[in-house]
N, C-alpha and C positions, 0 to 999 in steps of 0.2 A: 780419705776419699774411697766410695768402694763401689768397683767396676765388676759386674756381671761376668764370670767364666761360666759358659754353658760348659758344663764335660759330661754329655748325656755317654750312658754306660749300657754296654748289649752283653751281656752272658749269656753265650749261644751254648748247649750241651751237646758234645759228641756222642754218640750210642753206647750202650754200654749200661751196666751197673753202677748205682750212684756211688760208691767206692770206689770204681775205678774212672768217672765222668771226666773228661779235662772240657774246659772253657774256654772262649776266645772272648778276651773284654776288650771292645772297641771302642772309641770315644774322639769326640771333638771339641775343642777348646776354641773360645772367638773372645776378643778384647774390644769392646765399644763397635758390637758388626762385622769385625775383621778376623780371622783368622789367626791365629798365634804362634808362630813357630818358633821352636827349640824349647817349650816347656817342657820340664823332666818329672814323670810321675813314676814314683816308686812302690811297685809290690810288694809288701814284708810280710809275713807271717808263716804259714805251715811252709812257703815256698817265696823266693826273695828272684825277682825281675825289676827291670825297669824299662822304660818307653819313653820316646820322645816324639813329640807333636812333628807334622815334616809342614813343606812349605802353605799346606791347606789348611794347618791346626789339627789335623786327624794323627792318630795314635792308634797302635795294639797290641795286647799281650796274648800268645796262644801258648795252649797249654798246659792250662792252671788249671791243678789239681784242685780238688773239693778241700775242703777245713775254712780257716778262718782268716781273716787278714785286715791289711789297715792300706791303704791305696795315701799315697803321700803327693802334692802337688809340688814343686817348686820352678821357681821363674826369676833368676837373678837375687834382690836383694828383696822384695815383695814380698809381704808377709801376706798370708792364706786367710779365711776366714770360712769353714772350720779350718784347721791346718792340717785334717786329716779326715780319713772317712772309716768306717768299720762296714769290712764285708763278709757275706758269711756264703761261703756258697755251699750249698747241700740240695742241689739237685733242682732250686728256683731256675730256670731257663733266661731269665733277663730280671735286671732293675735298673734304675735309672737316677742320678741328682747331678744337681751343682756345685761347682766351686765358686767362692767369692773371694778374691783378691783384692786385700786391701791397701790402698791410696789414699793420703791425706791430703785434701784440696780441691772435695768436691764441693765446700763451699769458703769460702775469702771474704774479711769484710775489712774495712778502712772507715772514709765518710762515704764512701760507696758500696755493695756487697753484688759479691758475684756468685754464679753455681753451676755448676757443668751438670746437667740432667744425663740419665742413663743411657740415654740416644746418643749422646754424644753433640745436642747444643748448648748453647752457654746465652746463662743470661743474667740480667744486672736490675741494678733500682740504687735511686740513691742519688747525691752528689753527678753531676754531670757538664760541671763548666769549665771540665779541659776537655768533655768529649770520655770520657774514661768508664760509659756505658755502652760504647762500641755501634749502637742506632744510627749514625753518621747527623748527631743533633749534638746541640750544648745544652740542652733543655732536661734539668733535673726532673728525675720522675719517684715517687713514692711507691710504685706497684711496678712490677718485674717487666722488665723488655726483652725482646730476644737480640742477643749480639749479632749482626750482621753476616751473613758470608760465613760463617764459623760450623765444622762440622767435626765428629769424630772428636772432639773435644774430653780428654781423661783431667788432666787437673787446671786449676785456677791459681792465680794469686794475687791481691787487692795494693798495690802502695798507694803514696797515699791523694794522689788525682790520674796513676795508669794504672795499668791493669797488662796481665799475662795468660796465655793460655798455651797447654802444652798438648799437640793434638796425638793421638795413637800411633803415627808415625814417626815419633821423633822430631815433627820441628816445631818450635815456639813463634808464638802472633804477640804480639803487641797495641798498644791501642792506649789515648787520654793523653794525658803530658806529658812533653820533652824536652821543656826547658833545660837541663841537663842531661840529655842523650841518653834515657831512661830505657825507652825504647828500643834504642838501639841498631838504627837502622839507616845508620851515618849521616845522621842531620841532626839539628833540632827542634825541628819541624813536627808539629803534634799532630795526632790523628784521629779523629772521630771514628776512623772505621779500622778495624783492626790488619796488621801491615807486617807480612810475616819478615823475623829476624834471619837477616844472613849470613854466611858462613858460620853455621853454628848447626849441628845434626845429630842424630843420636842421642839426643836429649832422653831422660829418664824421670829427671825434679828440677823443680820449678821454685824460686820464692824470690816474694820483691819487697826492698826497704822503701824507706818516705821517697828517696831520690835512686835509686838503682835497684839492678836487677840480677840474678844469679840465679846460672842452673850446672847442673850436674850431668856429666855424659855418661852414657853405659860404659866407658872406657874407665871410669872412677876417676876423671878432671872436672875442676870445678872453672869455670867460666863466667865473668861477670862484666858487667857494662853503666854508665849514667853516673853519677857524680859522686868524686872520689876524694875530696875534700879533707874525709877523715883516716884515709885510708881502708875504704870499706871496697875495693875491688880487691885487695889483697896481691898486686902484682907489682909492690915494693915500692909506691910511687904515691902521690897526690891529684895527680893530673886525671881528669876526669876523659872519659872514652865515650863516645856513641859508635862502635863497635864493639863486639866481644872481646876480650883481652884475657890470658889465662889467668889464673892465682901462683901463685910461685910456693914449686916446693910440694905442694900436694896430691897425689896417687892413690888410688883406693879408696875414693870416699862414695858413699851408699848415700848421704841424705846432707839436705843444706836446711837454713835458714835464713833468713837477713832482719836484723832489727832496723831502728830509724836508720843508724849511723853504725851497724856493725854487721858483721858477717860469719856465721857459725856451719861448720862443717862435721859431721862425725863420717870415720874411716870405717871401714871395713872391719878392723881390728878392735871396737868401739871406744877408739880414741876421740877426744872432741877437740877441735882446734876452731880457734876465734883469730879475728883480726878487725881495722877500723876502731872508732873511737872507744874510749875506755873510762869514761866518765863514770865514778861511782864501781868502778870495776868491773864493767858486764862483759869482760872478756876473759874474764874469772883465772888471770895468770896469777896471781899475789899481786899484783900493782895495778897503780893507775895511769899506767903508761900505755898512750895509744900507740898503735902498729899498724903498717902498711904491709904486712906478711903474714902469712898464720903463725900463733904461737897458741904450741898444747894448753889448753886447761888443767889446772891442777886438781892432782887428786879425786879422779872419776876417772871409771872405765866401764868397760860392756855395757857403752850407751847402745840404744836403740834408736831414739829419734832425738832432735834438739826445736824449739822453738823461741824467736827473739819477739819481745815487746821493746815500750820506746827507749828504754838504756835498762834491760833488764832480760836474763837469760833462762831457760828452763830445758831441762835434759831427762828424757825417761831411761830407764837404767834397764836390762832384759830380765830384770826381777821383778819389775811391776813397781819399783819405788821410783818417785820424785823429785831432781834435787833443781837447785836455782841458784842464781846469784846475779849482781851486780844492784840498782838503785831497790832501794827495799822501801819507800817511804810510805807507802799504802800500803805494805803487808805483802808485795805480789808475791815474795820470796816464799810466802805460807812458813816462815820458822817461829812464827807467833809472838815476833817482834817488830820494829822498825826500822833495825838498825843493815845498812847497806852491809855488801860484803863483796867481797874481790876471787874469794874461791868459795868453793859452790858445799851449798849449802841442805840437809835434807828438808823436804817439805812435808810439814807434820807426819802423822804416820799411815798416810797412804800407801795401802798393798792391792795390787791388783789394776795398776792404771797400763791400758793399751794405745793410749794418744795421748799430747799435752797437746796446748795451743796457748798465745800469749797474744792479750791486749794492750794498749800502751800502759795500762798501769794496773790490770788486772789479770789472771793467770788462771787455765780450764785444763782438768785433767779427766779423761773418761776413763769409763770404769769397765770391769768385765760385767754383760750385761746391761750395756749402752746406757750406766746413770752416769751422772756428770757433779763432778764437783770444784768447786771454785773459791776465789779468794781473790783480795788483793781489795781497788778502788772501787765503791760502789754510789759514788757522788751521782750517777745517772742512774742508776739500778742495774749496771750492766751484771753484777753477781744471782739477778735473777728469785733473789729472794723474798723480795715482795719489802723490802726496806731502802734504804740509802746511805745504812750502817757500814764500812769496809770492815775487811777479816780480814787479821792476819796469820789464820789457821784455817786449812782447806776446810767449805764446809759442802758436805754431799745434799743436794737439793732433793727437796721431798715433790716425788708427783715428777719426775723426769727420768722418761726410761727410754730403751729400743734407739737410744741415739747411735749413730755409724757416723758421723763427722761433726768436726764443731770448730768453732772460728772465736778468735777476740777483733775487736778494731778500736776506733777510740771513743769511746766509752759506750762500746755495746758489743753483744754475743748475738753470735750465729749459729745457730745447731741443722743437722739435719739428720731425719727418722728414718726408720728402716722403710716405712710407708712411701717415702719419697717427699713426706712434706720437710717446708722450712720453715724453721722457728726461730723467734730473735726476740731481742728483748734489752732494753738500755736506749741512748743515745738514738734519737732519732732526728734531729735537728734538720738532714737534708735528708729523708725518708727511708737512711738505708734499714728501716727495718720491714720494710715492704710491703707493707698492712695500707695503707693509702692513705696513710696522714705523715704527720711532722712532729708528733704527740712522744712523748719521753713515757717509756714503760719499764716500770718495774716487775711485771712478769709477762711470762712468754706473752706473744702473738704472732699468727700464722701469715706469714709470706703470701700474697695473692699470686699466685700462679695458675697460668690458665690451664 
C-alpha cells in the first residue's frame, strides 16, 4: 500500500561565498492529511545530522555546509519509496520533493475487493450478503461503492465475507460477517456499516483469514480475534474470541499475515513464525502438526514480508528472493513442481521482488519497477495471462508495469497503478472485479471508479 509523504524541502542560503554558504532544510511530513510525528530523517554525506518531525510533522536541519549528500527517511518498520534522496547543494537557494512510504494493503480482494484511495476513503465492489461492503446494504454490487462513515483510512484487508480497515490513527473498523466474532466487537452480531474494534490501539498491520482477524501493535504484539478452531489466534487455545486476545510468546514482530486457517508473523529479527492449522504444512515447521502457538519456521531468515493463501505460505526474503511452502498442488509454491512441502521452499529464480501477495491457490510477486509476476491456479485466469493454463514456475507478465500494490483472492487478482487506477482480472462470479459485470477475465480490466 503507498501512502503520500509530502517532505517539501526549503534550502535557504546564508550570506556569504558559495564555499562558505551553510543551509537551513526545512520540511514537513503528513500521513493520509495528518501530520506525522517522530519521523527520523538522516543527513549523510560531506556532513552527517539528523532531524525529527515534532508534533506538526515539521522538521530542521541548520547549518549545512555546501557538497553533496543523500537525506534518508525512516518511520518505525516502513519501508520508503525512494528510500533515499540525493542532494547536492552548491549554492541553489531552495528545491523541493517527496517521500513515499510504502504500505501493503492499499488494495484486498476475497469474493469481495476493497481499496483505500489516497484521501484516506475506502471502497468495495463485489460479494455483499453479509454487508462486507460497508454501504449499510446487503445488495451485491459489480462497480465500487464508498464505505460509509470511513475516513483517514491507510490499509485494507478482505476475509472472506468481513472486511478491515486500519485508519491513520491507529484504530481498526470492522464491517460484513460475524458469525464467528470476526469482527471483533463482542458479539456476533454482523454489521453493514463499519464498527470500530475495542480495546485494541496503536495499531500499525492489518490482515484477515476466511474467519478471523489479526493485527500488529507499534509495540511489536500481535493481537487477534473470530474463530479459533484451528488454532489460528495463537494464544494456546481453540476457543474462538469476539474480543482481541494476545498471541503467546511473541515480541518484536513488524508484519503479520493470516491464511484461511493459519497465522504468519515475521519479527524484527526476520524470523518467521506460524501458527493454526497445518494441513499440507503451511506452517512450514517440518510437520504436519497443527499449533495453537507460534512456532519458527524452518530454515528462513531476514524475511521482509510474509503472505498466506488458502493452506499455503509465501515469505519475501531482504534480498529480493521468493521462498513458499505448504499445499503446492497448482504450483502456488512457484518450485516447478506439485509436490507440497512443510519447510519453505525457493520460488523459481526471482531476484528483485519488493511485495508478495497470495490467492487461495495462486501466488503474485512485484517486481522492482512495478511488473508483476505470478503463478500457481489459473482455472479462472486469475494469473492474468490471457490463458487458463496454471504455472508452476513464476511467470513475469508482458504489458504490466508502474504497479505499487497487488492483491490475490479466490480465483482473482487485484493490482493497483502508480496512476491511482485499479486493475483485476480472474474470478469474477459476484463482480469483485469492478468493471460492472459478473463476466470471468482472463486479462486485466479496469475497476470503475468514480
Amino acid at each position: 500500500m503507498l501512502i503520500s509523504l509530502l517532505v517539501a524541502i526549503m534550502l535557504l542560503g546564508c550570506s556569504g561565498g558559495t564555499g562558505n554558504k551553510r543551509y537551513t532544510i526545512i520540511g514537513h511530513v503528513s500521513l493520509a492529511g495528518d501530520a506525522l510525528a517522530g519521523v527520523t530523517l538522516t543527513l549523510a554525506g560531506d556532513a552527517s545530522m539528523t532531524a525529527t518531525t515534532d508534533a506538526n510533522g515539521n522538521y530542521i536541519f541548520t547549518g549545512v555546509p555546501g557538497g553533496k549528500f543523500t537525506v534518508t527517511p525512516s518511520f518505525g518498520d516502513f519501508p520508503f519509496n525512494p528510500r533515499l534522496r540525493d542532494v547536492w547543494l552548491n549554492g541553489i537557494d531552495a528545491v523541493g520533493f517527496d517521500f513515499v512510504v510504502s504500505f501493503l494493503g492499499r488494495v484486498a480482494t476475497a469474493t469481495h475487493t476493497l481499496y483505500a484511495k489516497s484521501d484516506g476513503t475506502a471502497w468495495a465492489w463485489g460479494n455483499n450478503t453479509s454487508g462486507q461492503l460497508g454501504n449499510g446494504s446487503v445488495i451485491s454490487s459489480s462497480t465500487p461503492v464508498q464505505v460509509n462513515g470511513l475516513s483517514k483510512v491507510i490499509i485494507v484487508a478482505a476475509g472472506s465475507a468481513h472486511s478491515v480497515a486500519l485508519k491513520s490513527d491507529g484504530t481498526v473498523w470492522t464491517w460484513g460477517n460475524n458469525a464467528s466474532g470476526q469482527l471483533g466487537i463482542g458479539s456476533t452480531a454482523s454489521s453493514a456499516l463499519p464498527v470500530q474494534v475495542g480495546g485494541i490501539s496503536g495499531v500499525k498491520a492489518i490482515a484477515a483469514g476466511a474467519l478471523h482477524t489479526v493485527v500488529v501493535k507499534n509495540d511489536g504484539s500481535v493481537w487477534a480475534w473470530g474463530d479459533n478452531a484451528s488454532g489460528q489466534l495463537g494464544n494456546g487455545s481453540t476457543t474462538s474470541s469476539v474480543v482481541p486476545v494476545r498471541v503467546s510468546g511473541l515480541a518484536g514482530v513488524k508484519a503479520a499475515a493470516a491464511g484461511a486457517l493459519h497465522t504468519i508473523a515475521v519479527k524484527s529479527d526476520g524470523t518467521v513464525w506460524a501458527w493454526g492449522n497445518n494441513t499440507d504444512g503451511r506452517l512450514g515447521d517440518g510437520t504436519l502438526i497443527s499449533r495453537s502457538a507460534p512456532v519458527q519456521v524452518s530454515g528462513i531468515s531476514a524475511v521482509a514480508m510474509v503472505a498466506g493463501g488458502l493452506a499455503h505460505t509465501v515469505a519475501l526474503k531482504g534480498d529480493g528472493t521468493v521462498w513458499a511452502w505448504g499445499n503446492n498442488a497448482y504450483g502456488q509454491l512457484g518450485s516447478g513442481n506439485v509436490t507440497s512441502s512443510n519447510i519453505p521452499v525457493v520460488a523459481g529464480s526471482l531476484q528483485g521482488v519488493t511485495a508478495v501477495a497470495a490467492g487461495d491457490d495462486h501466488t503474485l510477486a512485484l517486481l522492482i519497477g512495478g511488473s508483476l509476476a505470478v503463478w500457481g491456479n489459473n482455472g479462472k485466469g486469475q494469473l492474468g495471462d490471457g490463458s487458463l493454463t496454471l504455472s508452476s514456475n513464476p511467470v513475469v507478465l508482458a504489458g504490466v508495469f508502474s504497479l505499487t500494490d497487488i492483491a490475490g483472492g479466490q480465483g482473482d487478482t487485484v493490482v493497483l497503478r502508480s496512476d491511482g487506477a485499479v486493475w483485476a482480472w480472474g474470478n469474477n462470479a459476484t463482480g469483485q472485479l469492478g468493471n460492472g459485470t459478473m463476466v470471468d477475465s482472463i486479462v486485466a480490466v479496469r475497476a470503475l471508479l468514480p
